[in-house]
N, C-alpha and C positions, 0 to 999 in steps of 0.2 A: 399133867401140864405143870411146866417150871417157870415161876415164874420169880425175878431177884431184884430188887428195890435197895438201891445205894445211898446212903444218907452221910451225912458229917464233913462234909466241904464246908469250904467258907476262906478267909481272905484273911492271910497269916504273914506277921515281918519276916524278912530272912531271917532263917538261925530258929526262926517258930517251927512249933509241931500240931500235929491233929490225928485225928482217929477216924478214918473212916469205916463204916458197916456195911454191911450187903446182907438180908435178910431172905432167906429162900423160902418161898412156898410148900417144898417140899424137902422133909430132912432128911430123907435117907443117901438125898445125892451126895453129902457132906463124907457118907463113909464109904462111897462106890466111885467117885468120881473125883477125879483132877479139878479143885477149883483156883481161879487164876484172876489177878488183879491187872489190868490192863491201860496206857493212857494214851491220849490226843490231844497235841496240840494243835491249833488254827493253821491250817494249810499243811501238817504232817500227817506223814502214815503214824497210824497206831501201832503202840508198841507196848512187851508185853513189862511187866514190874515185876512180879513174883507169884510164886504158886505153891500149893500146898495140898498133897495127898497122906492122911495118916498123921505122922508125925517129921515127913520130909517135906524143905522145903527148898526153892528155889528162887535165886533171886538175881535181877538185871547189875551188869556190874554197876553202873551210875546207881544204883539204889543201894547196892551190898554196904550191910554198916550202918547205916541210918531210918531205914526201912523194915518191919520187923511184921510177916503177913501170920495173923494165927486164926482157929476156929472154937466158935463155940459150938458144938453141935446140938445140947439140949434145948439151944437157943434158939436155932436153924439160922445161926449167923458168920460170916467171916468178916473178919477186920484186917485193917492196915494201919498199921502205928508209925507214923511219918515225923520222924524226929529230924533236927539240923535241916531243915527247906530251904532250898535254893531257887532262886528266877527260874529256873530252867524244870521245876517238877511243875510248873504251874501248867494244867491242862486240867480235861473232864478225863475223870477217873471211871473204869467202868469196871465189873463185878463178872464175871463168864463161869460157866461149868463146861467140862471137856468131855467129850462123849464115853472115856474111861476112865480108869488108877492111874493109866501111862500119863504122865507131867514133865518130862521131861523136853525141854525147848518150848516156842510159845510158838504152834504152828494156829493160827487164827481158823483157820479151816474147819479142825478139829471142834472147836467151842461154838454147839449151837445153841445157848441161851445166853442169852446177854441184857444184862441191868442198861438201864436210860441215861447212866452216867451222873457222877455228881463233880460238880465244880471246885475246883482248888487255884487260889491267885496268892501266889507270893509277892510281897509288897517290897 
């Protein structure tokens, strides 16, 4: 059972940055599976931010360049290093594993475990 707990929100000037974490229950999904950083805003569809299998990554153009997703895996953690924030990143951030390696596009379908979301407000 997978289970992924996102931490490191919180309430940042424009131009601020933050780090957030997603902690997995179990680590070997880290070396077998597509994991994917995903946001929502209030009244929007979710959408996907960036993903990362191995050492490839992929990233939403509105984030490419200021968004940087990497993994610890002895940790059993991914993070998202959110530098230059703007009004418009501010949503709940949520943490996904993809049912394979395939990472390619963010098809929502694909990813059945998903973190509770953590909070990001740009000021």
């Amino acid at each position: 059972h997978v289970q992924l707990v996102e931490s490191g929100g919180g309430s940042v000037p424009v131009g601020g940055s933050l780090r957030l974490s997603c902690v997995s229950s179990v680590g070997y999904v880290f070396s077998s599976h597509c994991m994917g950083w995903f946001l929502q805003a209030p009244g929007k569809e979710r959408e996907g931010v960036a993903t990362i299998i191995g050492s490839d990554t992929q990233y939403a153009n509105f984030v490419k360049g200021r968004f940087t997703i990497s993994k610890d895996s002895a940790l059993n953690t991914l993070y998202l290093q959110m530098d230059s924030l703007e009004p418009e990143d501010a949503a709940m951030y949520y943490c996904a594993r993809r049912d394979g390696p395939y990472c390619l596009g963010y098809s929502e379908a694909e990813y059945h475990y998903w973190g509770l979301g953590t909070q990001v407000t740009v000021l």
